[in-house]
N, C-alpha and C positions, 0 to 999 in steps of 0.2 A: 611344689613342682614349678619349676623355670620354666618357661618359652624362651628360648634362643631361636631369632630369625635365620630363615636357612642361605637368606642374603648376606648373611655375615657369617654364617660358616664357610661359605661357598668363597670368601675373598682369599689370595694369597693369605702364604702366614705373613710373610712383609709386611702387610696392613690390617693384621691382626685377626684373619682369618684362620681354619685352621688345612686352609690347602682343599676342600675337597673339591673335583668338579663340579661343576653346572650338570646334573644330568640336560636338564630341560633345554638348554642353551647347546651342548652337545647334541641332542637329538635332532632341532634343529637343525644343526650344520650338515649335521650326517646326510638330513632328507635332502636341503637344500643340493649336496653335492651330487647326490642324485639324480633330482630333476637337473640339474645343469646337465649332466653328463648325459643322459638319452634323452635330453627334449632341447638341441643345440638348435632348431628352429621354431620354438616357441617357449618363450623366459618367460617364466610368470611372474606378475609384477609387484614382487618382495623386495624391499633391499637387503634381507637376511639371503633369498636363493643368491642374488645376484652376489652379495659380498662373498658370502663363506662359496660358493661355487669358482669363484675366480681362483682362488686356489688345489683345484685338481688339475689343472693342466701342467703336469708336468713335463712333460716332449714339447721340444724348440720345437718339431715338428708342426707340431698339435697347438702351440700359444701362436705361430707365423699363420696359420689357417685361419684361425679364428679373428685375427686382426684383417684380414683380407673379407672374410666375411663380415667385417664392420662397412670395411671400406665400399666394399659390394653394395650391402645395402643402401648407403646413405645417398653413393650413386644413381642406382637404382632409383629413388626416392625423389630427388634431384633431378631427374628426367623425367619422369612419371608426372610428378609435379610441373615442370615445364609444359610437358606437349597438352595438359590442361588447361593450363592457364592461357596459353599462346595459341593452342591450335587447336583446343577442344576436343581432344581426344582424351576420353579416359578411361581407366584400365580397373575393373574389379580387382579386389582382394585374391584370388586366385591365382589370378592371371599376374598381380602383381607377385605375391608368393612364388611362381613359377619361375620368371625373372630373375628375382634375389638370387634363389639358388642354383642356376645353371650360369649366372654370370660369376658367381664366388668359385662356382667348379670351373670353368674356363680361369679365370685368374689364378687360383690354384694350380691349374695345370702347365700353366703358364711360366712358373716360376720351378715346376718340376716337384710339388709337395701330394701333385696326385699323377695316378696314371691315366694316360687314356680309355676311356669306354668307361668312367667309374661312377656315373649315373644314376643310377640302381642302387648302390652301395650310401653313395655321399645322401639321396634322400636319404634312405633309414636308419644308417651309421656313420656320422660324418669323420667322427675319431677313429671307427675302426678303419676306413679306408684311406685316413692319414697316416695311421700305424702300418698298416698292411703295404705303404708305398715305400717307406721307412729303410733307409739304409741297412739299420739293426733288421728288417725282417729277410732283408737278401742274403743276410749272413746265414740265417736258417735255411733259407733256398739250396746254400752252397750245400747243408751237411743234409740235409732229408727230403726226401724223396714226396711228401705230400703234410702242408702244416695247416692244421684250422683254425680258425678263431673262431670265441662263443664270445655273445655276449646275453647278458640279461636286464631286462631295467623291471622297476616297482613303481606308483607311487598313490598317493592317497587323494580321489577328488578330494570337491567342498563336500558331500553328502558324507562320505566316510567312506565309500567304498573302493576297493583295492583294485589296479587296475594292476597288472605285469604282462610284460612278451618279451619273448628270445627270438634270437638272431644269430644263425651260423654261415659259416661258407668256408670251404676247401681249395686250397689251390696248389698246383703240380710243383713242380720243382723249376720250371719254367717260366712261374708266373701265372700260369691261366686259370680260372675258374672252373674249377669241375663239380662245384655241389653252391647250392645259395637259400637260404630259408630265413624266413620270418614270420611269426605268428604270435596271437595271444596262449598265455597257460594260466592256471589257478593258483596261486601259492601266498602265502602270508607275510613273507619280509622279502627286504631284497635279495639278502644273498641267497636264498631260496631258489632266485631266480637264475642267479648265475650258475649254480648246480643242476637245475632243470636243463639250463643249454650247454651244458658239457654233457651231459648224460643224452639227452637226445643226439646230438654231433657222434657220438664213440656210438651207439645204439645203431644210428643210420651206417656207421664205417661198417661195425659186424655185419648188419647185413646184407650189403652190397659184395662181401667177400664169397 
């Protein structure tokens, strides 16, 4: 009986593999892209989330936001650091967290990539309320009368235990907000989760009617 390393089945055929994926290296990425996408203000500090995650941002929208939210920060940072140093004033982790994120939304808004009043939104979904500001979403304004977005996230502490919540909200044909939710649920993978908050979202429409 052979042992054949699964390292060298796993390489291209070119270099003499015979082509199969990485599951391991796939999985992975897959989580990595995950925690990037609903934990956009706390990275954990992988270079695997951080690499394989820079590639979900697909919407110009969505990669202009996030570069502003650098730029926020380090500003942020930059001040904070100063009025310490010079003038002895210093600011908790909270307060400095507070900061980041309402001067990334003011620059954001700034530039026209959020709406005003969006708050609420950019703490718990910073992409959705990128999307939701989104040229392509006004085009949906024009033809229907009321469109939702869901969203769901998963991910795995250190201990092993499974942590997910969804996130919905509705808006008129106008623009405005007429439904907004966030909460934890139970479920075992992520796209799990993403079904829990489309089902919850259509569940709440029924019964409002």
């Amino acid at each position: 009986m052979h042992i054949i390393s699964w390292k060298k089945i796993s390489r291209p055929k070119n270099t003499g593999g015979l082509g199969i994926a990485d599951i391991q290296l796939r999985n992975v990425a897959l989580l990595s892209k995950w925690v990037w996408k609903w934990k956009w203000w706390e990275i954990p500090l992988t270079k695997d989330c951080i690499w394989e995650s820079l590639k979900s941002f697909k919407s110009p929208s969505v990669k202009d936001a996030w570069g502003i939210s650098i730029s926020a920060t380090l500003w942020t940072l930059w001040i904070a650091r100063n009025q310490e140093n010079f003038e002895g004033m210093k600011l908790n982790q909270k307060n400095l967290e507070y900061l980041i994120i309402f001067r990334s939304l003011s620059w954001c808004e700034a530039v026209n990539l959020l709406e005003e009043n969006s708050l609420n939104v950019w703490v718990r979904n910073p992409i959705g309320a990128i999307l939701r500001s989104s040229t392509h979403d006004q085009n949906f304004l024009n033809v229907f009368q009321v469109i939702g977005y869901v969203d769901g996230s998963w991910k795995e502490d250190h201990l092993g235990k499974t942590v997910a919540c969804i996130g919905d909200f509705l808006i008129d044909s106008d623009g405005n907000q007429i439904f907004l939710f966030s909460g934890p649920v139970k479920v075992a993978a992520p796209i799990v989760s993403e079904f829990e908050a489309l089902i919850f979202l259509l569940e709440k429409i029924k019964s409002s009617k």
